[in-house]
N, C-alpha and C positions, 0 to 999 in steps of 0.2 A: 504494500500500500504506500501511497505518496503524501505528503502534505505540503500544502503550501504554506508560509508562515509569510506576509507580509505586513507587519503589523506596524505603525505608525507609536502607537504606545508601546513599550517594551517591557512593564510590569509585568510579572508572572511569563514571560516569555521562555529564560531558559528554563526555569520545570517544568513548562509546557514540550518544549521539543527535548529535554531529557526524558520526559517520559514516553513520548511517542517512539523514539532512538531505541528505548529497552524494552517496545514492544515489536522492534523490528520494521518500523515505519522508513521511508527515505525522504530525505526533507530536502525541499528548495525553500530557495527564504527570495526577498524583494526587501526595500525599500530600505529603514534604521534595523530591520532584524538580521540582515546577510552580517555587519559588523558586530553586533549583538554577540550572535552563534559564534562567527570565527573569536571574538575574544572570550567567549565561554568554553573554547577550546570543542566545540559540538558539531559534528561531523555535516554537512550540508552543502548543496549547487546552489547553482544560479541558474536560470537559462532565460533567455531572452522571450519565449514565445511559450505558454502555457494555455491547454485546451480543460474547463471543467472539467470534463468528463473522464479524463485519466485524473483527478484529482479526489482520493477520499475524504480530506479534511481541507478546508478553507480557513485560515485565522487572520483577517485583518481588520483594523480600527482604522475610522478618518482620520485625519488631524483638525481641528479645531479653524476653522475658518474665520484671519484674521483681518479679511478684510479686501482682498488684494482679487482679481480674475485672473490671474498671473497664476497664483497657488490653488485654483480649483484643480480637484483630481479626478480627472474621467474615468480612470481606468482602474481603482479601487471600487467606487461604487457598480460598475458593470458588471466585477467578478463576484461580490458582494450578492448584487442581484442574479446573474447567474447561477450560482453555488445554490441559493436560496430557491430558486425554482426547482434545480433538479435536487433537493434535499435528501429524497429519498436513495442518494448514490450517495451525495455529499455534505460530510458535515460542515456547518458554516458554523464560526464562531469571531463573534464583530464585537466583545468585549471580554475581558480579564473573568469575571464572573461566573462564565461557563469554560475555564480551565480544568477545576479540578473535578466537577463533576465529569463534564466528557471523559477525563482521564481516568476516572474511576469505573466507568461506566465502559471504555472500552477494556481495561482490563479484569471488569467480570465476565465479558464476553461480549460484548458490544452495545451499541446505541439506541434504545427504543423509537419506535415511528413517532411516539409520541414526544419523546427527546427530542428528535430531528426536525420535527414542526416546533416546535415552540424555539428553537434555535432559527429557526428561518426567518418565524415572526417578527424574533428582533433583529436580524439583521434587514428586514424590508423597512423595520421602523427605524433603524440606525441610519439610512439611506433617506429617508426620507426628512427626518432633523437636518441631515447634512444639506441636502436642498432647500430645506423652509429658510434657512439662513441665509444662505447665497442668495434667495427670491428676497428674502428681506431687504435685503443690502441692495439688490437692484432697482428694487420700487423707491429705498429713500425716500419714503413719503409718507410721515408720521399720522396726517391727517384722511389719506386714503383709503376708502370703505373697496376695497374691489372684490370683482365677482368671485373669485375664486380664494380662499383664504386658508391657511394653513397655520398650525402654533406649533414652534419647536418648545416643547419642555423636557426636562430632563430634572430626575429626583434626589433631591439632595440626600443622597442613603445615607451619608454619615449622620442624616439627624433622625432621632427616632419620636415619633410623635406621640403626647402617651394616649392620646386617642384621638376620634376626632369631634365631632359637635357634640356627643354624649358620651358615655363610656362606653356601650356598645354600638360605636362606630369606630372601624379605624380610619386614620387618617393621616397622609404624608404631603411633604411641603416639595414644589418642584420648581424651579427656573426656570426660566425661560432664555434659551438660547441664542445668542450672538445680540440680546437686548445690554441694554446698561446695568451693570451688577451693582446699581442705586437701591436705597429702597429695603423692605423691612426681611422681603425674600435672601437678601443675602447678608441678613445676622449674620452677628458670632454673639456665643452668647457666653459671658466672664465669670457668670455663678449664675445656682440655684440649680435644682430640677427642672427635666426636661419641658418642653411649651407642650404645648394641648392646641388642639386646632383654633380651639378660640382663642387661643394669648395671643395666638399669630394674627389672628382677624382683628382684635383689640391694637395690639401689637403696631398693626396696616394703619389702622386708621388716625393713634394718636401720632404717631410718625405722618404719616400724608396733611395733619392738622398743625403739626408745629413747623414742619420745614414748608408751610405758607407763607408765613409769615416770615421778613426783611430782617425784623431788630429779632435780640433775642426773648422768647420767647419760650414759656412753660406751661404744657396742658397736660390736664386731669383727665382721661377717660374712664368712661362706665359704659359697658353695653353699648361699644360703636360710637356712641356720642363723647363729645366733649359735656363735660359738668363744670370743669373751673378750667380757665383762660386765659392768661395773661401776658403782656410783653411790657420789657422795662429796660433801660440800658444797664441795671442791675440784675444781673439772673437770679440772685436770692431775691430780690424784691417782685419779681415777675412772679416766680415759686410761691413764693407767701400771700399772692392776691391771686392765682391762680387754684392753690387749696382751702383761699377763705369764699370761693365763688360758691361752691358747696363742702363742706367736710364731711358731712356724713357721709355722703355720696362717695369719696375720694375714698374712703377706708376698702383696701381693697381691691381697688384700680391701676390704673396702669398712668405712668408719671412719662412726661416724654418731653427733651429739651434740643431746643436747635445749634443749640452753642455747646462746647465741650464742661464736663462737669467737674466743676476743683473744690478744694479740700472744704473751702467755708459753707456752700452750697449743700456738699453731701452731712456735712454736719449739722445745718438747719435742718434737713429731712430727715434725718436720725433723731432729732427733737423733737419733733412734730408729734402733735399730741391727738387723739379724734374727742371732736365735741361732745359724743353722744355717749361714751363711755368711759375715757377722761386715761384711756389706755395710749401707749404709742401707738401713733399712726402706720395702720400695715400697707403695702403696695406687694402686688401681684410681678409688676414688669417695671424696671426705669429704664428708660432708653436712650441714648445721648450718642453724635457720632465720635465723641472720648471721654476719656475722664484718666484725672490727675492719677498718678500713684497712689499717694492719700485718701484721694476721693474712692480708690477703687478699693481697699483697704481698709475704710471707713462704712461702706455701703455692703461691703463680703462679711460683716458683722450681722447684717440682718440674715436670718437662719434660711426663709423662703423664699424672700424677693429672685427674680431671676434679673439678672443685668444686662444688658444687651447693648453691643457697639455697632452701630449700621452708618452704611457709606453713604454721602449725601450726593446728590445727584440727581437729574431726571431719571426718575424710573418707569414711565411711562409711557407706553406708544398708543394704546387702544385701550376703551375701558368696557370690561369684556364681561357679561353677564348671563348667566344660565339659565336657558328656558326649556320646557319639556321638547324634546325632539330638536335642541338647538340651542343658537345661543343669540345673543344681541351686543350687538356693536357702536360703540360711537366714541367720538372725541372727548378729550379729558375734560372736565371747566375748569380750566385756566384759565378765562378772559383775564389778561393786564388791567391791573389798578388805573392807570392812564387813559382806559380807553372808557372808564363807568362815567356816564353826565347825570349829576343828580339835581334833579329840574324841581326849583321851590314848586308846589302846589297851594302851599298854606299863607296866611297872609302877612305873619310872622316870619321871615328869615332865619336859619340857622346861625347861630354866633359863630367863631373860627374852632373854637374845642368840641363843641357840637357835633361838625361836619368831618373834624376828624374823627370823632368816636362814632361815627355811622359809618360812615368807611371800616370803619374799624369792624363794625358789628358786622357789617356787608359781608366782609371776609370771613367773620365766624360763622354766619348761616350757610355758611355751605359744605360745610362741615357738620350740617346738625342734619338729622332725620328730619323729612317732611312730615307732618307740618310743620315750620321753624320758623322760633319766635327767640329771639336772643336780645338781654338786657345788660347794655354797657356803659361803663363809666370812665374814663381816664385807663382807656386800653386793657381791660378789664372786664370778663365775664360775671356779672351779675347773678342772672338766670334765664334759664331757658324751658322751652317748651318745646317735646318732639314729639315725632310719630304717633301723633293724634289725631281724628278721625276727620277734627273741625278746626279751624283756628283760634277762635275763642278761649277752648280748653287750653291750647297750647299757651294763650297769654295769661291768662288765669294760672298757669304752671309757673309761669316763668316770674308773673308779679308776686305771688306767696313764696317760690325760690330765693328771689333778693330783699323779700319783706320791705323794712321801712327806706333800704336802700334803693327802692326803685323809682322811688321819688327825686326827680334831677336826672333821671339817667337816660339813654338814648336807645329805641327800639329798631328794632329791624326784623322785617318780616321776609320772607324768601320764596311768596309770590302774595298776589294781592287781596287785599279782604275781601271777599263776596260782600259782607252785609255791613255793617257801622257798629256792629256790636263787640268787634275785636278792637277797636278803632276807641270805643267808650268804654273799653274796658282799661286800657291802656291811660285814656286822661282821668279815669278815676283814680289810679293808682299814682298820678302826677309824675310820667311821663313826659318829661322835656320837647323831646323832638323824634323823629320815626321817619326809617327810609324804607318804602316798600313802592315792588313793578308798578302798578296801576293799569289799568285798563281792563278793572272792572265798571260792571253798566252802572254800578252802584256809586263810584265815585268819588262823586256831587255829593252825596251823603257822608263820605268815611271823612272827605277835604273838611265840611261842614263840622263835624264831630273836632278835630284839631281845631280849626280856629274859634270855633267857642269856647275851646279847653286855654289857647293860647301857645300852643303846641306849634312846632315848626313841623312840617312836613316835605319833604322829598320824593320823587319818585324817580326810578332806575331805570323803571323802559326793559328792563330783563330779570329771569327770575333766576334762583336755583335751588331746584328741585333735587333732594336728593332721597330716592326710595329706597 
Protein backbone atom coordinates (compact mmCIF):
# COMPACT_ATOMS: atom_id res chain seq x y z
CA UNK A 1 0.00 0.00 0.00
CA UNK A 2 1.15 3.62 -0.60
CA UNK A 3 0.54 6.91 1.04
CA UNK A 4 0.76 10.19 0.32
CA UNK A 5 1.68 12.60 3.02
CA UNK A 6 1.60 16.18 1.86
CA UNK A 7 0.63 17.90 4.79
CA UNK A 8 1.08 21.76 5.10
CA UNK A 9 0.98 21.38 9.15
CA UNK A 10 3.52 18.86 10.33
CA UNK A 11 2.07 18.09 13.88
CA UNK A 12 1.76 14.43 14.41
CA UNK A 13 3.31 13.95 11.10
CA UNK A 14 6.21 11.80 11.93
CA UNK A 15 4.08 9.10 14.06
CA UNK A 16 1.83 9.21 11.49
CA UNK A 17 4.25 7.99 8.67
CA UNK A 18 6.38 5.88 11.53
CA UNK A 19 3.53 4.02 11.91
CA UNK A 20 2.30 3.54 8.50
CA UNK A 21 6.52 2.42 7.69
CA UNK A 22 5.90 -0.41 10.44
CA UNK A 23 2.94 -1.51 8.93
CA UNK A 24 4.74 -1.84 5.77
CA UNK A 25 3.10 1.13 3.82
CA UNK A 26 5.44 3.01 1.15
CA UNK A 27 5.22 6.79 1.48
CA UNK A 28 5.78 9.67 -0.84
CA UNK A 29 5.50 12.89 0.81
CA UNK A 30 4.92 16.64 -1.11
CA UNK A 31 5.19 19.95 0.05
CA UNK A 32 6.86 20.99 4.26
CA UNK A 33 6.42 16.92 4.94
CA UNK A 34 9.24 15.58 2.19
CA UNK A 35 11.85 17.73 4.61
CA UNK A 36 9.81 16.68 7.72
CA UNK A 37 10.47 12.70 6.93
CA UNK A 38 14.02 13.19 5.46
CA UNK A 39 15.19 14.94 8.84
CA UNK A 40 13.06 12.31 10.87
CA UNK A 41 15.53 10.00 9.27
CA UNK A 42 11.82 8.06 7.66
CA UNK A 43 12.24 6.27 4.73
CA UNK A 44 10.04 8.20 1.71
CA UNK A 45 9.90 9.49 -2.41
CA UNK A 46 8.86 12.13 -4.08
CA UNK A 47 7.49 11.89 -7.43
CA UNK A 48 6.28 14.46 -9.42
CA UNK A 49 2.80 13.01 -10.83
CA UNK A 50 0.46 11.14 -8.43
CA UNK A 51 -2.93 9.34 -9.65
CA UNK A 52 -5.61 8.66 -6.50
CA UNK A 53 -6.23 5.65 -7.39
CA UNK A 54 -2.94 3.94 -6.73
CA UNK A 55 -3.12 5.97 -3.42
CA UNK A 56 -4.44 4.12 -0.11
CA UNK A 57 -4.04 6.88 2.24
CA UNK A 58 -4.34 10.63 1.47
CA UNK A 59 -2.80 13.14 4.47
CA UNK A 60 -2.93 16.68 3.68
CA UNK A 61 -3.94 20.03 5.60
CA UNK A 62 -4.25 23.62 3.79
CA UNK A 63 -2.38 26.28 4.87
CA UNK A 64 -4.11 29.16 6.22
CA UNK A 65 -4.89 31.79 3.69
CA UNK A 66 -3.15 34.99 4.27
CA UNK A 67 -4.32 36.96 2.09
CA UNK A 68 -2.26 36.87 -1.15
CA UNK A 69 -3.83 34.91 -4.91
CA UNK A 70 -0.30 34.21 -5.32
CA UNK A 71 -0.40 31.49 -2.24
CA UNK A 72 -3.89 29.90 -3.35
CA UNK A 73 -3.29 26.10 -3.75
CA UNK A 74 -5.10 24.35 -6.57
CA UNK A 75 -3.61 21.34 -6.39
CA UNK A 76 -4.02 20.28 -2.52
CA UNK A 77 -7.79 20.82 -2.48
CA UNK A 78 -8.39 18.72 -5.95
CA UNK A 79 -6.52 15.64 -4.32
CA UNK A 80 -8.34 16.55 -1.05
CA UNK A 81 -11.47 16.22 -3.09
CA UNK A 82 -10.52 13.58 -5.20
CA UNK A 83 -9.37 11.13 -2.35
CA UNK A 84 -12.76 12.14 -0.71
CA UNK A 85 -14.80 10.83 -3.43
CA UNK A 86 -13.24 7.72 -4.06
CA UNK A 87 -13.19 7.16 -0.03
CA UNK A 88 -14.18 3.85 -0.29
CA UNK A 89 -10.36 2.87 -1.89
CA UNK A 90 -8.87 5.92 -0.03
CA UNK A 91 -8.25 7.04 3.15
CA UNK A 92 -8.32 10.87 3.30
CA UNK A 93 -7.07 12.59 6.27
CA UNK A 94 -7.13 16.61 6.15
CA UNK A 95 -6.32 17.17 9.98
CA UNK A 96 -3.84 15.98 12.81
CA UNK A 97 -7.15 14.60 14.69
CA UNK A 98 -7.60 11.54 12.67
CA UNK A 99 -3.95 10.32 13.08
CA UNK A 100 -4.07 8.16 15.69
CA UNK A 101 -7.39 6.67 15.25
CA UNK A 102 -6.69 5.77 11.56
CA UNK A 103 -3.43 4.24 12.88
CA UNK A 104 -5.03 2.28 15.33
CA UNK A 105 -7.73 1.23 13.30
CA UNK A 106 -5.41 0.05 10.46
CA UNK A 107 -3.43 -1.81 12.77
CA UNK A 108 -6.49 -3.84 14.17
CA UNK A 109 -7.10 -4.80 10.68
CA UNK A 110 -8.28 -1.98 8.89
CA UNK A 111 -10.72 1.02 8.33
CA UNK A 112 -14.49 0.87 8.61
CA UNK A 113 -16.95 2.27 5.70
CA UNK A 114 -18.15 4.13 8.37
CA UNK A 115 -14.53 5.42 9.22
CA UNK A 116 -13.88 6.31 5.72
CA UNK A 117 -17.15 8.45 5.37
CA UNK A 118 -16.80 10.58 8.10
CA UNK A 119 -13.19 11.02 7.15
CA UNK A 120 -14.29 12.27 3.62
CA UNK A 121 -16.99 14.41 5.23
CA UNK A 122 -14.38 16.50 6.70
CA UNK A 123 -12.00 16.67 4.22
CA UNK A 124 -15.04 18.10 1.74
CA UNK A 125 -15.63 20.51 4.68
CA UNK A 126 -11.98 21.36 5.01
CA UNK A 127 -12.07 22.22 1.33
CA UNK A 128 -14.76 24.08 1.48
CA UNK A 129 -13.58 26.63 4.61
CA UNK A 130 -10.43 26.81 2.46
CA UNK A 131 -12.71 28.50 -0.21
CA UNK A 132 -15.22 30.47 1.88
CA UNK A 133 -12.11 32.59 2.71
CA UNK A 134 -10.46 33.11 -0.47
CA UNK A 135 -14.52 34.06 -1.78
CA UNK A 136 -14.23 36.30 1.22
CA UNK A 137 -11.38 38.01 0.45
CA UNK A 138 -12.44 38.57 -3.11
CA UNK A 139 -15.88 40.12 -2.41
CA UNK A 140 -14.08 42.61 0.10
CA UNK A 141 -17.31 43.95 0.60
CA UNK A 142 -18.21 44.06 4.27
CA UNK A 143 -21.77 45.56 3.42
CA UNK A 144 -22.76 42.94 0.65
CA UNK A 145 -25.86 40.75 1.04
CA UNK A 146 -25.00 38.38 -2.06
CA UNK A 147 -26.86 35.50 -3.53
CA UNK A 148 -24.81 32.82 -2.68
CA UNK A 149 -23.25 32.88 0.95
CA UNK A 150 -21.07 30.62 2.72
CA UNK A 151 -19.52 30.97 6.66
CA UNK A 152 -16.18 29.52 7.30
CA UNK A 153 -16.18 28.52 11.19
CA UNK A 154 -13.83 26.58 12.79
CA UNK A 155 -14.08 25.24 16.61
CA UNK A 156 -12.16 26.43 19.18
CA UNK A 157 -11.53 22.63 20.61
CA UNK A 158 -9.09 23.91 23.12
CA UNK A 159 -12.00 25.58 24.92
CA UNK A 160 -14.50 23.28 26.57
CA UNK A 161 -17.98 24.66 27.19
CA UNK A 162 -19.51 23.42 30.36
CA UNK A 163 -22.70 23.47 28.52
CA UNK A 164 -24.76 25.26 26.45
CA UNK A 165 -28.15 27.40 27.02
CA UNK A 166 -29.15 24.91 29.96
CA UNK A 167 -27.32 22.00 31.27
CA UNK A 168 -28.64 19.67 29.14
CA UNK A 169 -27.55 21.26 26.17
CA UNK A 170 -24.08 21.17 24.96
CA UNK A 171 -22.45 23.78 23.58
CA UNK A 172 -19.11 24.89 21.65
CA UNK A 173 -17.70 28.36 20.61
CA UNK A 174 -16.34 28.50 16.84
CA UNK A 175 -14.57 31.23 14.75
CA UNK A 176 -14.99 32.37 12.05
CA UNK A 177 -12.25 32.02 9.50
CA UNK A 178 -9.94 34.50 7.68
CA UNK A 179 -12.60 37.29 9.70
CA UNK A 180 -10.63 39.68 12.24
CA UNK A 181 -9.67 37.79 15.44
CA UNK A 182 -11.43 41.02 17.26
CA UNK A 183 -14.16 40.41 19.58
CA UNK A 184 -15.30 38.26 22.44
CA UNK A 185 -14.92 34.85 20.19
CA UNK A 186 -11.25 35.03 20.48
CA UNK A 187 -10.88 35.31 24.51
CA UNK A 188 -8.26 34.15 26.42
CA UNK A 189 -9.59 33.68 29.57
CA UNK A 190 -6.67 34.49 32.86
CA UNK A 191 -8.89 32.79 35.68
CA UNK A 192 -11.94 31.19 36.93
CA UNK A 193 -13.87 28.08 35.58
CA UNK A 194 -14.72 27.29 32.33
CA UNK A 195 -17.71 29.85 30.21
CA UNK A 196 -21.14 28.35 29.68
CA UNK A 197 -22.77 29.37 26.48
CA UNK A 198 -24.38 32.12 28.20
CA UNK A 199 -21.02 33.83 29.65
CA UNK A 200 -20.17 33.91 26.13
CA UNK A 201 -23.43 35.41 24.91
CA UNK A 202 -23.24 37.81 28.13
CA UNK A 203 -19.60 37.99 27.42
CA UNK A 204 -20.62 39.21 23.38
CA UNK A 205 -22.63 41.60 24.30
CA UNK A 206 -21.04 43.73 27.28
CA UNK A 207 -17.87 43.75 25.03
CA UNK A 208 -19.83 44.82 21.74
CA UNK A 209 -21.46 47.72 24.51
CA UNK A 210 -18.25 49.03 25.81
CA UNK A 211 -15.92 49.04 22.97
CA UNK A 212 -18.95 51.68 21.51
CA UNK A 213 -18.17 53.97 23.09
CA UNK A 214 -14.73 56.65 22.36
CA UNK A 215 -13.74 57.70 26.00
CA UNK A 216 -13.21 55.10 28.44
CA UNK A 217 -15.83 53.46 29.53
CA UNK A 218 -17.47 50.65 32.09
CA UNK A 219 -20.77 48.58 31.61
CA UNK A 220 -22.69 46.36 33.85
CA UNK A 221 -24.53 43.56 32.01
CA UNK A 222 -27.44 41.21 33.13
CA UNK A 223 -29.26 39.01 30.75
CA UNK A 224 -27.86 40.69 27.33
CA UNK A 225 -28.73 44.04 28.54
CA UNK A 226 -26.61 46.78 29.98
CA UNK A 227 -28.07 47.67 33.78
CA UNK A 228 -25.21 50.21 34.63
CA UNK A 229 -23.21 52.41 32.16
CA UNK A 230 -20.81 54.73 32.31
CA UNK A 231 -17.95 56.76 30.60
CA UNK A 232 -15.41 59.03 32.55
CA UNK A 233 -11.84 60.01 31.71
CA UNK A 234 -11.47 58.40 35.17
CA UNK A 235 -12.18 54.58 34.66
CA UNK A 236 -12.67 54.02 38.47
CA UNK A 237 -15.04 56.91 38.30
CA UNK A 238 -16.94 55.52 35.09
CA UNK A 239 -17.00 51.99 37.35
CA UNK A 240 -18.51 53.44 40.31
CA UNK A 241 -21.54 55.33 38.31
CA UNK A 242 -21.79 52.44 36.10
CA UNK A 243 -22.44 49.91 39.36
CA UNK A 244 -24.59 52.76 41.10
CA UNK A 245 -26.87 52.64 37.74
CA UNK A 246 -28.27 49.49 39.24
CA UNK A 247 -26.49 47.34 42.12
CA UNK A 248 -28.73 44.95 42.68
CA UNK A 249 -28.88 44.06 39.22
CA UNK A 250 -24.88 44.19 38.96
CA UNK A 251 -24.49 41.20 41.70
CA UNK A 252 -23.62 38.66 39.45
CA UNK A 253 -23.13 40.17 36.17
CA UNK A 254 -20.62 40.58 33.95
CA UNK A 255 -18.27 43.83 34.25
CA UNK A 256 -16.75 44.90 30.88
CA UNK A 257 -14.07 47.98 30.20
CA UNK A 258 -12.76 49.44 27.12
CA UNK A 259 -9.53 50.68 28.55
CA UNK A 260 -6.99 48.33 30.17
CA UNK A 261 -7.52 47.42 33.97
CA UNK A 262 -4.78 48.64 36.62
CA UNK A 263 -4.13 48.16 40.17
CA UNK A 264 -6.49 51.11 41.61
CA UNK A 265 -9.57 50.15 39.43
CA UNK A 266 -9.25 46.21 40.37
CA UNK A 267 -9.13 47.37 43.88
CA UNK A 268 -12.20 49.54 43.88
CA UNK A 269 -14.07 46.28 42.54
CA UNK A 270 -12.67 44.15 45.05
CA UNK A 271 -14.43 46.64 47.45
CA UNK A 272 -17.50 46.90 46.06
CA UNK A 273 -20.18 46.06 48.38
CA UNK A 274 -24.15 44.98 46.84
CA UNK A 275 -26.81 47.05 48.27
CA UNK A 276 -29.34 44.53 48.86
CA UNK A 277 -27.23 42.32 51.08
CA UNK A 278 -24.50 44.54 52.27
CA UNK A 279 -22.01 41.32 51.01
CA UNK A 280 -19.02 41.97 48.56
CA UNK A 281 -20.09 42.48 45.23
CA UNK A 282 -19.82 39.10 43.11
CA UNK A 283 -19.26 39.39 39.12
CA UNK A 284 -19.78 36.40 36.88
CA UNK A 285 -17.03 37.64 33.87
CA UNK A 286 -14.75 41.03 33.92
CA UNK A 287 -13.60 41.75 30.70
CA UNK A 288 -10.85 44.23 29.74
CA UNK A 289 -8.53 44.17 26.45
CA UNK A 290 -5.51 44.12 29.62
CA UNK A 291 -4.80 44.49 32.95
CA UNK A 292 -1.86 45.43 35.12
CA UNK A 293 0.03 42.75 36.80
CA UNK A 294 -1.54 43.91 40.09
CA UNK A 295 -4.68 44.35 38.71
CA UNK A 296 -4.42 40.68 37.44
CA UNK A 297 -3.27 39.41 40.88
CA UNK A 298 -5.63 41.60 42.77
CA UNK A 299 -8.98 40.28 40.69
CA UNK A 300 -7.32 36.10 40.71
CA UNK A 301 -8.20 36.66 44.57
CA UNK A 302 -11.91 36.48 43.72
CA UNK A 303 -12.48 32.55 43.91
CA UNK A 304 -15.39 32.50 40.79
CA UNK A 305 -15.00 35.55 38.65
CA UNK A 306 -13.68 34.38 35.37
CA UNK A 307 -11.30 37.04 33.66
CA UNK A 308 -11.07 37.44 30.25
CA UNK A 309 -8.55 39.48 27.93
CA UNK A 310 -10.15 40.12 24.38
CA UNK A 311 -8.53 41.89 21.38
CA UNK A 312 -10.17 45.08 20.34
CA UNK A 313 -10.94 45.50 16.94
CA UNK A 314 -13.67 45.36 14.25
CA UNK A 315 -15.14 42.09 14.67
CA UNK A 316 -17.78 42.21 12.55
CA UNK A 317 -18.77 41.79 8.92
CA UNK A 318 -22.55 40.53 8.86
CA UNK A 319 -24.94 40.31 11.61
CA UNK A 320 -26.03 36.82 11.31
CA UNK A 321 -29.23 35.55 12.88
CA UNK A 322 -31.12 32.06 13.06
CA UNK A 323 -34.39 31.21 11.78
CA UNK A 324 -36.13 27.99 11.40
CA UNK A 325 -34.83 26.42 7.83
CA UNK A 326 -32.38 29.57 7.63
CA UNK A 327 -30.87 32.37 8.63
CA UNK A 328 -31.07 36.32 8.25
CA UNK A 329 -28.70 38.65 7.29
CA UNK A 330 -27.82 42.28 7.52
CA UNK A 331 -25.50 45.05 8.34
CA UNK A 332 -24.20 45.91 11.70
CA UNK A 333 -25.70 49.47 13.39
CA UNK A 334 -22.91 51.23 13.23
CA UNK A 335 -24.37 54.41 11.84
CA UNK A 336 -21.25 57.27 12.93
CA UNK A 337 -22.18 59.77 15.73
CA UNK A 338 -21.52 62.45 13.00
CA UNK A 339 -23.81 61.57 10.68
CA UNK A 340 -27.24 61.50 13.79
CA UNK A 341 -29.21 65.32 13.12
CA UNK A 342 -31.24 65.66 16.17
CA UNK A 343 -34.05 68.02 14.94
CA UNK A 344 -35.78 70.21 18.08
CA UNK A 345 -39.51 69.25 17.81
CA UNK A 346 -40.39 70.96 21.37
CA UNK A 347 -40.52 74.59 21.98
CA UNK A 348 -37.89 74.50 24.50
CA UNK A 349 -34.20 73.97 23.06
CA UNK A 350 -31.93 71.51 24.42
CA UNK A 351 -29.15 73.22 26.72
CA UNK A 352 -25.29 72.00 25.42
CA UNK A 353 -25.06 69.19 28.56
CA UNK A 354 -28.54 68.02 27.56
CA UNK A 355 -27.65 67.36 23.83
CA UNK A 356 -24.73 65.68 24.98
CA UNK A 357 -26.31 63.27 27.21
CA UNK A 358 -28.83 62.27 24.48
CA UNK A 359 -26.27 61.59 22.26
CA UNK A 360 -25.02 59.88 24.86
CA UNK A 361 -28.36 57.81 25.80
CA UNK A 362 -28.76 57.46 21.64
CA UNK A 363 -25.79 55.39 21.92
CA UNK A 364 -26.80 53.34 24.98
CA UNK A 365 -30.27 52.36 23.27
CA UNK A 366 -28.82 50.36 21.01
CA UNK A 367 -27.47 48.28 23.17
CA UNK A 368 -30.79 47.73 25.16
CA UNK A 369 -33.51 45.16 24.13
CA UNK A 370 -36.41 46.42 22.30
CA UNK A 371 -38.60 48.11 23.74
CA UNK A 372 -35.77 50.64 24.84
CA UNK A 373 -36.07 53.37 27.05
CA UNK A 374 -32.79 54.55 28.72
CA UNK A 375 -32.24 57.26 31.55
CA UNK A 376 -29.17 59.43 31.57
CA UNK A 377 -27.38 61.85 33.27
CA UNK A 378 -23.72 63.21 32.93
CA UNK A 379 -22.77 60.00 30.78
CA UNK A 380 -24.24 57.85 33.00
CA UNK A 381 -26.85 55.14 32.89
CA UNK A 382 -29.74 55.93 35.12
CA UNK A 383 -32.37 53.35 34.19
CA UNK A 384 -33.75 51.46 31.73
CA UNK A 385 -36.46 49.70 30.36
CA UNK A 386 -36.40 46.51 27.92
CA UNK A 387 -38.00 43.90 26.02
CA UNK A 388 -41.30 44.82 26.91
CA UNK A 389 -44.37 44.27 25.09
CA UNK A 390 -45.25 48.31 25.13
CA UNK A 391 -43.35 51.26 25.62
CA UNK A 392 -44.84 52.66 28.51
CA UNK A 393 -43.87 49.73 30.73
CA UNK A 394 -40.46 50.05 29.49
CA UNK A 395 -40.55 53.87 30.84
CA UNK A 396 -42.22 53.09 33.90
CA UNK A 397 -39.16 50.44 34.29
CA UNK A 398 -36.67 52.76 33.70
CA UNK A 399 -38.21 55.84 35.91
CA UNK A 400 -38.64 53.48 39.20
CA UNK A 401 -34.93 52.19 38.03
CA UNK A 402 -33.39 55.65 38.69
CA UNK A 403 -36.05 56.63 41.28
CA UNK A 404 -35.65 60.21 42.45
CA UNK A 405 -32.66 60.56 40.20
CA UNK A 406 -34.65 60.63 37.12
CA UNK A 407 -35.61 63.86 37.79
CA UNK A 408 -33.19 66.31 35.43
CA UNK A 409 -32.02 63.52 33.54
CA UNK A 410 -32.35 62.89 29.68
CA UNK A 411 -34.59 60.15 27.88
CA UNK A 412 -34.10 58.22 24.90
CA UNK A 413 -36.32 56.05 23.31
CA UNK A 414 -35.11 53.62 20.37
CA UNK A 415 -38.13 54.03 18.19
CA UNK A 416 -41.05 56.29 18.48
CA UNK A 417 -44.04 56.48 20.95
CA UNK A 418 -47.33 55.36 19.37
CA UNK A 419 -49.43 57.04 21.90
CA UNK A 420 -48.56 60.23 24.43
CA UNK A 421 -48.70 58.06 27.36
CA UNK A 422 -44.89 57.07 27.30
CA UNK A 423 -44.20 60.61 26.57
CA UNK A 424 -46.49 61.71 30.03
CA UNK A 425 -45.04 59.27 31.79
CA UNK A 426 -41.67 60.56 31.38
CA UNK A 427 -42.75 64.55 32.28
CA UNK A 428 -44.34 63.14 35.39
CA UNK A 429 -41.20 61.72 36.46
CA UNK A 430 -39.45 65.29 35.51
CA UNK A 431 -37.74 64.26 32.67
CA UNK A 432 -35.57 67.09 31.26
CA UNK A 433 -35.31 66.50 27.71
CA UNK A 434 -35.88 63.04 25.28
CA UNK A 435 -34.59 62.15 21.91
CA UNK A 436 -36.79 59.63 20.01
CA UNK A 437 -37.33 58.64 15.69
CA UNK A 438 -40.62 60.34 15.36
CA UNK A 439 -42.92 59.78 12.64
CA UNK A 440 -45.52 58.55 14.44
CA UNK A 441 -49.31 59.61 13.39
CA UNK A 442 -49.51 60.57 16.94
CA UNK A 443 -46.85 63.06 17.14
CA UNK A 444 -48.73 66.29 17.52
CA UNK A 445 -49.76 64.62 20.68
CA UNK A 446 -46.30 63.08 22.22
CA UNK A 447 -44.59 67.03 20.90
CA UNK A 448 -47.65 68.56 22.93
CA UNK A 449 -47.11 66.37 26.17
CA UNK A 450 -43.04 67.88 26.23
CA UNK A 451 -43.84 71.24 25.87
CA UNK A 452 -46.60 71.43 28.53
CA UNK A 453 -44.07 69.58 30.78
CA UNK A 454 -41.23 72.14 29.42
CA UNK A 455 -39.39 69.26 28.33
CA UNK A 456 -36.87 69.68 25.27
CA UNK A 457 -37.53 67.21 22.66
CA UNK A 458 -35.59 65.91 19.73
CA UNK A 459 -36.18 63.77 17.11
CA UNK A 460 -33.41 61.27 15.16
CA UNK A 461 -35.31 60.47 11.95
CA UNK A 462 -33.82 56.63 12.72
CA UNK A 463 -34.58 54.05 15.14
CA UNK A 464 -32.64 51.17 16.76
CA UNK A 465 -34.32 48.38 17.12
CA UNK A 466 -32.73 45.64 18.76
CA UNK A 467 -34.66 42.20 19.07
Amino acid sequence: MRALLATHDTAGLIDLAGGLRGLGWDLITMNEATEALKGAGIEATSEGVVRIEDIGLLAINLPPFEGSLAQVDLEAPALLRAAAKDHESTIVLCNTAGYEPTLASLKAGGVSAEQRKALAAKAFQHVALYDTVVARHLRDDATALPDELTIALKKRSELELRYGENPHQAGALYLEAGASEAGVSGYKQLHGIPMSFNNVLDADAAWRTTTDFPDPTVVVVKHLNPCGLASHEDLKVAYQRALAGDPISAFGGIVACNRPVDAELASTMRSSVSPSSGQRMRFDIIIAPAYSEEALAALSKWRDVRILEVPTGDAFTYDLRRVGGGFLLQEPDRKPDDALELNVASQREPTEEELADLRFAWRVCKHVKSNAIVLVKDRSLLGMGAGQPNRVTSVKLAVERAGERARGSVLASDAFFPFFDGMAAAAAAGIAAAAEPGGSVRDAEVIAIADAAGMALVLTGERHFRH
